[in-house]
Biopython code that builds the backbone (N, CA, C, O; Angstrom):
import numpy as np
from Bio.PDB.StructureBuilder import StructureBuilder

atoms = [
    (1, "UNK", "N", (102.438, -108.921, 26.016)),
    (1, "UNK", "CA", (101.163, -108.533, 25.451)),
    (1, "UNK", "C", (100.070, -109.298, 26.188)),
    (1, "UNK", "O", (100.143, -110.517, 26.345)),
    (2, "UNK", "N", (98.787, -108.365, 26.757)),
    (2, "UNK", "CA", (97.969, -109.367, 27.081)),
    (2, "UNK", "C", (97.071, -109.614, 26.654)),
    (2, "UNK", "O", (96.882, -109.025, 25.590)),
    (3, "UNK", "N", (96.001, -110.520, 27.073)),
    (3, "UNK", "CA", (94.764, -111.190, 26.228)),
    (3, "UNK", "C", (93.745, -109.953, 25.546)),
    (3, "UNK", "O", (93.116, -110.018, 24.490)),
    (4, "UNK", "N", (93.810, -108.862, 26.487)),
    (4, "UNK", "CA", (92.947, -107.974, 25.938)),
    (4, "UNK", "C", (93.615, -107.101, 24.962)),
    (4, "UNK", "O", (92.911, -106.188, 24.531)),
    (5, "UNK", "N", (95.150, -107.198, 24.396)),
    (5, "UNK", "CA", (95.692, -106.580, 23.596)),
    (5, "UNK", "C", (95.548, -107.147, 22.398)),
    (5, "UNK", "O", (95.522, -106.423, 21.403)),
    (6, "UNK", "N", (95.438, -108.451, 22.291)),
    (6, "UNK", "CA", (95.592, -109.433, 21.690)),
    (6, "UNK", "C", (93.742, -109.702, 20.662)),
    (6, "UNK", "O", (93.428, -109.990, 19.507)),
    (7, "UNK", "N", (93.193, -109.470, 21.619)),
    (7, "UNK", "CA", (91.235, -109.494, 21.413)),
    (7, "UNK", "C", (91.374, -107.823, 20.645)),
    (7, "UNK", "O", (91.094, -107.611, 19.465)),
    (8, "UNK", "N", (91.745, -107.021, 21.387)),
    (8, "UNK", "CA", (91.846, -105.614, 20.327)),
    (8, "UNK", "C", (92.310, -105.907, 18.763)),
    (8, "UNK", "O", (91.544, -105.896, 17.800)),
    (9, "UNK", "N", (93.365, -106.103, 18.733)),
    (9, "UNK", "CA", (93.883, -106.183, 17.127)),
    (9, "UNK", "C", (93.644, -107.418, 16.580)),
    (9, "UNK", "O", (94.314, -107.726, 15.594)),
    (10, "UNK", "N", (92.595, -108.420, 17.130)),
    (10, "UNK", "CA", (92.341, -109.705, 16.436)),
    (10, "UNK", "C", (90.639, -108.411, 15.795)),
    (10, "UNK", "O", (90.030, -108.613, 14.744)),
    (11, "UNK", "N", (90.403, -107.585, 16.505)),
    (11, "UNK", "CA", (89.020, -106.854, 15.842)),
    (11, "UNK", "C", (89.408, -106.073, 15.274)),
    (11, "UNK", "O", (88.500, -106.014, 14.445)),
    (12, "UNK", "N", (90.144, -105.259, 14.959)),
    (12, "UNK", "CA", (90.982, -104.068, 14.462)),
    (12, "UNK", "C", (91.124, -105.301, 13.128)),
    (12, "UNK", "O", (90.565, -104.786, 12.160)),
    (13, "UNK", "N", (91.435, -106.128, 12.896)),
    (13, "UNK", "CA", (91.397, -106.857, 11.703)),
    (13, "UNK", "C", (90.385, -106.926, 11.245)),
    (13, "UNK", "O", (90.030, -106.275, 10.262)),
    (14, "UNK", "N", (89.558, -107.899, 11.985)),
    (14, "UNK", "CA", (88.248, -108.162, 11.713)),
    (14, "UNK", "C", (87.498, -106.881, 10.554)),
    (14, "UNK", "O", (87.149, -106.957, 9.376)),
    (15, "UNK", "N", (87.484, -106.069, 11.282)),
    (15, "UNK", "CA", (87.036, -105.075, 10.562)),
    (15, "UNK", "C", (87.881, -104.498, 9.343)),
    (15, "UNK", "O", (87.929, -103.280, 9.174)),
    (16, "UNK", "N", (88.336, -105.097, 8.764)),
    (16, "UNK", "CA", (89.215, -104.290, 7.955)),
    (16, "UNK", "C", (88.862, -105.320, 7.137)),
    (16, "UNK", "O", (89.190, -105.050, 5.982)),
    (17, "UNK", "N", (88.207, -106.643, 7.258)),
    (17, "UNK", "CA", (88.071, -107.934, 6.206)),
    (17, "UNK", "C", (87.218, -107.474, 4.933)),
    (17, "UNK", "O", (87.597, -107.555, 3.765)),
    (18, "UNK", "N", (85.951, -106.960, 5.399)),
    (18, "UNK", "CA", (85.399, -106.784, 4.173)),
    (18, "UNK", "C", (85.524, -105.662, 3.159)),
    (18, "UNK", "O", (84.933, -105.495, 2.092)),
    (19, "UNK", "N", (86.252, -105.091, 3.643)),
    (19, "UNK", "CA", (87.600, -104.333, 2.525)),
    (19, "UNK", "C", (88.173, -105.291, 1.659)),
    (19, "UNK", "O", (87.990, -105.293, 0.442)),
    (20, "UNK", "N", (88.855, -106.093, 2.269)),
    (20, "UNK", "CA", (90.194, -106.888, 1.584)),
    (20, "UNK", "C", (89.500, -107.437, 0.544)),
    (20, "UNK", "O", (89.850, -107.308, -0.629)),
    (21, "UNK", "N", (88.040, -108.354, 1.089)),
    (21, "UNK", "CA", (87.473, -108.999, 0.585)),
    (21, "UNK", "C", (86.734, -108.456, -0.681)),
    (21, "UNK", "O", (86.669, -109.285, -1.589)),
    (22, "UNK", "N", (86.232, -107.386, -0.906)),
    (22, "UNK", "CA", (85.711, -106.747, -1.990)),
    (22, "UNK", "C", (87.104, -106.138, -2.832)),
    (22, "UNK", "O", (86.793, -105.365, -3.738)),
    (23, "UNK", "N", (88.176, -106.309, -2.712)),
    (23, "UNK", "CA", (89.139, -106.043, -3.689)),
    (23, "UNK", "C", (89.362, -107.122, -4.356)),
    (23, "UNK", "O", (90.059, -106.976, -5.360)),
    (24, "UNK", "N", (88.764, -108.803, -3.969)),
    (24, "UNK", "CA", (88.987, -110.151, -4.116)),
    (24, "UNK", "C", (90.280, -110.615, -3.661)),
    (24, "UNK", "O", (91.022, -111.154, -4.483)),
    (25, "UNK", "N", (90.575, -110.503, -2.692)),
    (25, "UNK", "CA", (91.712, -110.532, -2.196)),
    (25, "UNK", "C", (91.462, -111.680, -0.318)),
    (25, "UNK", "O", (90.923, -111.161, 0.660)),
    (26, "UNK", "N", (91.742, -112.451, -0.312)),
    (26, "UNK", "CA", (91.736, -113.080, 1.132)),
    (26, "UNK", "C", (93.013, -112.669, 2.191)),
    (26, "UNK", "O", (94.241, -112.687, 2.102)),
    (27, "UNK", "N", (92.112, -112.324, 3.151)),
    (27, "UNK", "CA", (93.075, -111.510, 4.938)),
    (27, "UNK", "C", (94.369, -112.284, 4.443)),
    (27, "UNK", "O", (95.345, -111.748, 3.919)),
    (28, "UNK", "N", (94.166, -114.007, 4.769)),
    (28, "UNK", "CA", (95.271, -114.557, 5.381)),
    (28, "UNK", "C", (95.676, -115.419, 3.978)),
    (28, "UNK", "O", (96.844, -115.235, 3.636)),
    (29, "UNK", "N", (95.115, -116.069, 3.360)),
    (29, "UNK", "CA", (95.532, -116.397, 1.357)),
    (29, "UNK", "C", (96.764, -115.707, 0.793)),
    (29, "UNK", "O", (97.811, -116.208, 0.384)),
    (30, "UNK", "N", (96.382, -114.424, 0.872)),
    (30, "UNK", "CA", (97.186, -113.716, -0.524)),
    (30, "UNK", "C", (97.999, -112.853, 0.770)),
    (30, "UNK", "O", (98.142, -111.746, 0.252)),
    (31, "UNK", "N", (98.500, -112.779, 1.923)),
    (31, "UNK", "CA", (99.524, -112.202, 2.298)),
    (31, "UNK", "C", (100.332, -112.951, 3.316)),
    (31, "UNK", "O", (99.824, -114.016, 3.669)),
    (32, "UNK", "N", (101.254, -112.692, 3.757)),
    (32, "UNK", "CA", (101.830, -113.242, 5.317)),
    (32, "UNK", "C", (102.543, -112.297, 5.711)),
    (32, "UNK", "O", (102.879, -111.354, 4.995)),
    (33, "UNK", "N", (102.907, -112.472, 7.110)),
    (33, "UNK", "CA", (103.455, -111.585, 7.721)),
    (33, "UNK", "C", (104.580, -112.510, 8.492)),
    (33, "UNK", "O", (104.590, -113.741, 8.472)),
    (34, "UNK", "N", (105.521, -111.668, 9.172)),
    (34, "UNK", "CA", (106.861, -112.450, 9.268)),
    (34, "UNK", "C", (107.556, -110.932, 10.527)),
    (34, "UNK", "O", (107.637, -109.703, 10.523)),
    (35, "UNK", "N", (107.956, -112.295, 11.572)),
    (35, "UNK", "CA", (108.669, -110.796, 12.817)),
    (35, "UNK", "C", (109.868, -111.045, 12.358)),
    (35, "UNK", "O", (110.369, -112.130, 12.063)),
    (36, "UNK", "N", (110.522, -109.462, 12.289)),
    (36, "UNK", "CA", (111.550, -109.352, 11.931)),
    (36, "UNK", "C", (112.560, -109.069, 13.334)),
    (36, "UNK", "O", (113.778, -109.131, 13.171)),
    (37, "UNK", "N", (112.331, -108.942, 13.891)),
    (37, "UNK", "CA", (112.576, -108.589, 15.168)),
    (37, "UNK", "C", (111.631, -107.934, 16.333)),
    (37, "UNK", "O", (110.477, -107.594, 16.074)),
    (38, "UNK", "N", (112.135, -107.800, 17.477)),
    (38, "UNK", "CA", (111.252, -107.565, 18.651)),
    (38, "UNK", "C", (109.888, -106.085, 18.121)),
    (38, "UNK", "O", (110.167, -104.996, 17.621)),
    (39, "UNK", "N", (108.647, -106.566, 18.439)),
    (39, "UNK", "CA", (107.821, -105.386, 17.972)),
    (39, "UNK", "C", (108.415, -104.873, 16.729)),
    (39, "UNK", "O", (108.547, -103.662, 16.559)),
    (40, "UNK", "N", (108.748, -105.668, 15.927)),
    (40, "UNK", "CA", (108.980, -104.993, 14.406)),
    (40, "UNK", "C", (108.718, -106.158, 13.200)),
    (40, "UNK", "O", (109.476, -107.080, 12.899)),
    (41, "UNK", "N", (107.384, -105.816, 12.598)),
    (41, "UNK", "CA", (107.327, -107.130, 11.441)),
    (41, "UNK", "C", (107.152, -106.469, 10.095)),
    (41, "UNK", "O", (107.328, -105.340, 9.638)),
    (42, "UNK", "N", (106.714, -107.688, 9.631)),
    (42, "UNK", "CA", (106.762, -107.143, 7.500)),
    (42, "UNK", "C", (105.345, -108.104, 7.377)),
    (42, "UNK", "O", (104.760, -108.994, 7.993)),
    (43, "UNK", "N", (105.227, -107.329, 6.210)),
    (43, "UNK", "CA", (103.990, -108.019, 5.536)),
    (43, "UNK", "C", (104.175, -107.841, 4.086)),
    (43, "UNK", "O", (104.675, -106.911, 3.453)),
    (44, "UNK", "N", (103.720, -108.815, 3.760)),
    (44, "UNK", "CA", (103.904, -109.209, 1.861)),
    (44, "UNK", "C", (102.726, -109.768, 1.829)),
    (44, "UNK", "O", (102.295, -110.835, 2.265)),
    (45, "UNK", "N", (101.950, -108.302, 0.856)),
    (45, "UNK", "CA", (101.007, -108.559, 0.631)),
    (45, "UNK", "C", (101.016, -109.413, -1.037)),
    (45, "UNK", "O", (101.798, -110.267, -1.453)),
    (46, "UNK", "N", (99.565, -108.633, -1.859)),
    (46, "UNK", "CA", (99.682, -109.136, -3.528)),
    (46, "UNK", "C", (100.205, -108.460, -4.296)),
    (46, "UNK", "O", (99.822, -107.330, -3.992)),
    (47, "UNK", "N", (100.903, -108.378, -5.191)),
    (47, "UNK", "CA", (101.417, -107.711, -6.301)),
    (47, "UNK", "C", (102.673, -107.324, -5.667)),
    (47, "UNK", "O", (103.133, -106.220, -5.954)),
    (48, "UNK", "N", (103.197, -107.961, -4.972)),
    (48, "UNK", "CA", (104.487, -107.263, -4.287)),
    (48, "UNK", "C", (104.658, -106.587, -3.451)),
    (48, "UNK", "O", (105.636, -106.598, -2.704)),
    (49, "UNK", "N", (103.705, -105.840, -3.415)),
    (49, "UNK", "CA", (103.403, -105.092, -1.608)),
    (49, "UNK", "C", (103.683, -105.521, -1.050)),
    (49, "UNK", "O", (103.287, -106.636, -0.710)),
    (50, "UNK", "N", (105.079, -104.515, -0.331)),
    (50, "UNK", "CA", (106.063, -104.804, 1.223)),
    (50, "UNK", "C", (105.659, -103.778, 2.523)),
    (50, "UNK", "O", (105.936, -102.593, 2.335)),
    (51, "UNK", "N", (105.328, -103.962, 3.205)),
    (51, "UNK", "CA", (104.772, -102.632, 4.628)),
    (51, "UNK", "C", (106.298, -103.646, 5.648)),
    (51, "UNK", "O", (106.659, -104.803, 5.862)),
    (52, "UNK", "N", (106.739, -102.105, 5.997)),
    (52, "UNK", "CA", (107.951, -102.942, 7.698)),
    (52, "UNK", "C", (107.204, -101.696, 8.591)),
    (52, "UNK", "O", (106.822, -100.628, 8.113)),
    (53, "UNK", "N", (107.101, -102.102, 9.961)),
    (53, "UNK", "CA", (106.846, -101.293, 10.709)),
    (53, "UNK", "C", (106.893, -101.976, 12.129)),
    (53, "UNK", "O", (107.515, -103.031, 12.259)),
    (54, "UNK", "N", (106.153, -101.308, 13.350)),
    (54, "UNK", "CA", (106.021, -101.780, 14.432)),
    (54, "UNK", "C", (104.696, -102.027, 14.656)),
    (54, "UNK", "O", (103.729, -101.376, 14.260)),
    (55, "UNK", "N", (104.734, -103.275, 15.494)),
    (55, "UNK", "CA", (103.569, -104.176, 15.634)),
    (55, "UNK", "C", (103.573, -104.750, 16.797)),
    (55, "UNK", "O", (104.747, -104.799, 17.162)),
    (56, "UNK", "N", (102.573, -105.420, 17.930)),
    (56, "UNK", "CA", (102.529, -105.965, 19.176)),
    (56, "UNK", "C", (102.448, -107.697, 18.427)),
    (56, "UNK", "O", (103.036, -108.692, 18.850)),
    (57, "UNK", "N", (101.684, -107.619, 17.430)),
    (57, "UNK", "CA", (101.935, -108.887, 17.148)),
    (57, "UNK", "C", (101.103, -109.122, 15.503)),
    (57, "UNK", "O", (100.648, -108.235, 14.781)),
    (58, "UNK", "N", (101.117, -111.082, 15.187)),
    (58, "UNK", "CA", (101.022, -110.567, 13.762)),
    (58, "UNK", "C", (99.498, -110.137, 13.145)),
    (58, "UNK", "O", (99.327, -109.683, 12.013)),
    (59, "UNK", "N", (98.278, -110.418, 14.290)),
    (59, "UNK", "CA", (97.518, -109.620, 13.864)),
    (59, "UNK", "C", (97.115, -108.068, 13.562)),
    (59, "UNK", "O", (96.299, -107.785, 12.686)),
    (60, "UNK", "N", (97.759, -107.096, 14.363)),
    (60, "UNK", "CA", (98.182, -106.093, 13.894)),
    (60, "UNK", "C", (98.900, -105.874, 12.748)),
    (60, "UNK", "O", (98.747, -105.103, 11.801)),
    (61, "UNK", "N", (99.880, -106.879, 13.081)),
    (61, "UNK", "CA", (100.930, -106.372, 11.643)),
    (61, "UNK", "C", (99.913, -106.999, 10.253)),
    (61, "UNK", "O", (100.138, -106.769, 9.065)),
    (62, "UNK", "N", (98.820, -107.798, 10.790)),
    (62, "UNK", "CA", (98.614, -108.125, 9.410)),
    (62, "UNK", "C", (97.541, -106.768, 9.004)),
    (62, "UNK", "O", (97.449, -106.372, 7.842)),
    (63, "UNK", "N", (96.831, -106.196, 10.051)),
    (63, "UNK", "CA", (95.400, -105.217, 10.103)),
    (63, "UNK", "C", (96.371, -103.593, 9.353)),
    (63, "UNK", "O", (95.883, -102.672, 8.696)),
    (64, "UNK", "N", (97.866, -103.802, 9.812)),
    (64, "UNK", "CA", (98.320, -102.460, 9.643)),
    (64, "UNK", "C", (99.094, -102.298, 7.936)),
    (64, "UNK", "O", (99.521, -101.261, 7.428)),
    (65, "UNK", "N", (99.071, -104.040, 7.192)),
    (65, "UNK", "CA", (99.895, -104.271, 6.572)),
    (65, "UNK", "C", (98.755, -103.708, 5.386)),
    (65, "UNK", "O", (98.943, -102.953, 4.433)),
    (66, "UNK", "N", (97.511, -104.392, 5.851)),
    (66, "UNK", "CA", (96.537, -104.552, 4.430)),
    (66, "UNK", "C", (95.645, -103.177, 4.796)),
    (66, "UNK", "O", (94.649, -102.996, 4.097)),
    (67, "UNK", "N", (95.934, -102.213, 5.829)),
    (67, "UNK", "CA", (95.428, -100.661, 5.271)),
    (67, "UNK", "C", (96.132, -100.088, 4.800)),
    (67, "UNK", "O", (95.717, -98.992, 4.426)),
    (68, "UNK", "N", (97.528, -100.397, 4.521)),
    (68, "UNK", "CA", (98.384, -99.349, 4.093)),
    (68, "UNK", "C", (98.239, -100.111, 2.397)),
    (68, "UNK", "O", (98.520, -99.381, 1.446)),
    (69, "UNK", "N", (97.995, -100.915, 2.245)),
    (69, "UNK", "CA", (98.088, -101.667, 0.756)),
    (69, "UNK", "C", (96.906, -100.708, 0.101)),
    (69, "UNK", "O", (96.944, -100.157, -0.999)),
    (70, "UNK", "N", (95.686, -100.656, 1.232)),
    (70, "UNK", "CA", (94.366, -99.922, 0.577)),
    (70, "UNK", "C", (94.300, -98.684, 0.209)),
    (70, "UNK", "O", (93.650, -98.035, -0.611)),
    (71, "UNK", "N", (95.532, -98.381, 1.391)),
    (71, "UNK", "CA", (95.486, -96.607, 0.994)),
    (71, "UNK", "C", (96.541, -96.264, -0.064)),
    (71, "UNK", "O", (96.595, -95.170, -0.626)),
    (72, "UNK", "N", (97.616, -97.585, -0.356)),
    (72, "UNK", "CA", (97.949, -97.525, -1.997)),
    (72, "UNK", "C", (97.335, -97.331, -3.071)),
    (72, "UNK", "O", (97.472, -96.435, -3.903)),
    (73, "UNK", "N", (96.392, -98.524, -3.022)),
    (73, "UNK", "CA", (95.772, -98.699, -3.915)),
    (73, "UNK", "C", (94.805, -97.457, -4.197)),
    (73, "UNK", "O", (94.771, -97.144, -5.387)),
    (74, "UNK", "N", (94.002, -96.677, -3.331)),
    (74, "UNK", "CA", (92.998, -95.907, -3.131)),
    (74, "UNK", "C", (93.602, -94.564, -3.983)),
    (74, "UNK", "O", (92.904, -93.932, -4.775)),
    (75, "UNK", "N", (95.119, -94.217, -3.662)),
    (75, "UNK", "CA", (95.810, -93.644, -3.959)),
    (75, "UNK", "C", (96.075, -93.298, -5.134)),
    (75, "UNK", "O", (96.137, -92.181, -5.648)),
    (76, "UNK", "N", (96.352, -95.118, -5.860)),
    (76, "UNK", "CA", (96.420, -94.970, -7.421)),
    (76, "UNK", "C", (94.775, -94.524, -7.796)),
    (76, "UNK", "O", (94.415, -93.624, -8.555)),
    (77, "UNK", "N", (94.183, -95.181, -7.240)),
    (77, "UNK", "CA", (93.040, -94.685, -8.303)),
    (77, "UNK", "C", (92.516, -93.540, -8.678)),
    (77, "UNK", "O", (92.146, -93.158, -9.789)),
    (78, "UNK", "N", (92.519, -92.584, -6.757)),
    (78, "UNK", "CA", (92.737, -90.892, -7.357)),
    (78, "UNK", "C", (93.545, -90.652, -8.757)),
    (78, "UNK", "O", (93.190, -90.213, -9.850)),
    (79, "UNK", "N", (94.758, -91.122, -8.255)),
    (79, "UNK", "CA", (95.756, -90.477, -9.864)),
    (79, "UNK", "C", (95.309, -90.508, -10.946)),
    (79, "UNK", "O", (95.165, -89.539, -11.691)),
    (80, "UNK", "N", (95.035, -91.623, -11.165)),
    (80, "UNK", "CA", (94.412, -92.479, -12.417)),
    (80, "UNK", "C", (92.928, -91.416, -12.764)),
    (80, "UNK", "O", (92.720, -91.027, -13.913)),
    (81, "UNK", "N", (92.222, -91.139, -11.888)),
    (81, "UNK", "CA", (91.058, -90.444, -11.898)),
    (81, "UNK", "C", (91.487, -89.085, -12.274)),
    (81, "UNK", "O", (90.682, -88.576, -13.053)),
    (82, "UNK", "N", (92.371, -88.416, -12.015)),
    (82, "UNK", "CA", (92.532, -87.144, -12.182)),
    (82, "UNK", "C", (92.918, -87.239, -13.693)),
    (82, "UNK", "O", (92.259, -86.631, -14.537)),
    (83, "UNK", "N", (94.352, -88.267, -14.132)),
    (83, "UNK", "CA", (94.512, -87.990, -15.431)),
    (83, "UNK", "C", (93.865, -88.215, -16.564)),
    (83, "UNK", "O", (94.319, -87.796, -17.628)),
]
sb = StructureBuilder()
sb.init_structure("model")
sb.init_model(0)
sb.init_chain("A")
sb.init_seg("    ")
for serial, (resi, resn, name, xyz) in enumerate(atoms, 1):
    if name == "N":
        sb.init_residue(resn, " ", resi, " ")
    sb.init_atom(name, np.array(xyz, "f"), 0.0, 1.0, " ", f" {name:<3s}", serial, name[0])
structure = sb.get_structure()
């Protein structure tokens, strides 16, 4: 991986912070991420939220861990809204 792969998904996070942050939730606090093997990690986010997937490294895995948590969450709330 090189430096400019590395500067990409350190902003690809970045931008995804003040999301996390208005759910009250902190990027790097309330989750971690962990390589499970080559280009393949996990993230454990809050409430139990597990994401496995492929990743160049753990800032991605953390940028890819906490949109998929949002588009959970975003998810329930449609439901919740409809019923």
């Amino acid at each position: 991986m090189t430096d400019i792969d590395t500067a990409f998904t350190r902003l690809l996070l970045k931008q995804i912070v003040p999301t996390v942050r208005k759910a009250g939730k902190s990027v790097f606090k309330d989750a971690w991420v962990w390589r499970a093997s080559r280009q393949v990690w996990e993230f454990h986010g809050p409430d139990g939220f597990y994401w496995y997937g492929r990743a160049y490294n753990a800032y991605e895995a953390r940028y890819k861990g906490w949109s998929a948590w949002i588009s959970k969450r975003e998810l329930a709330r449609e439901k919740e809204a409809v019923t």
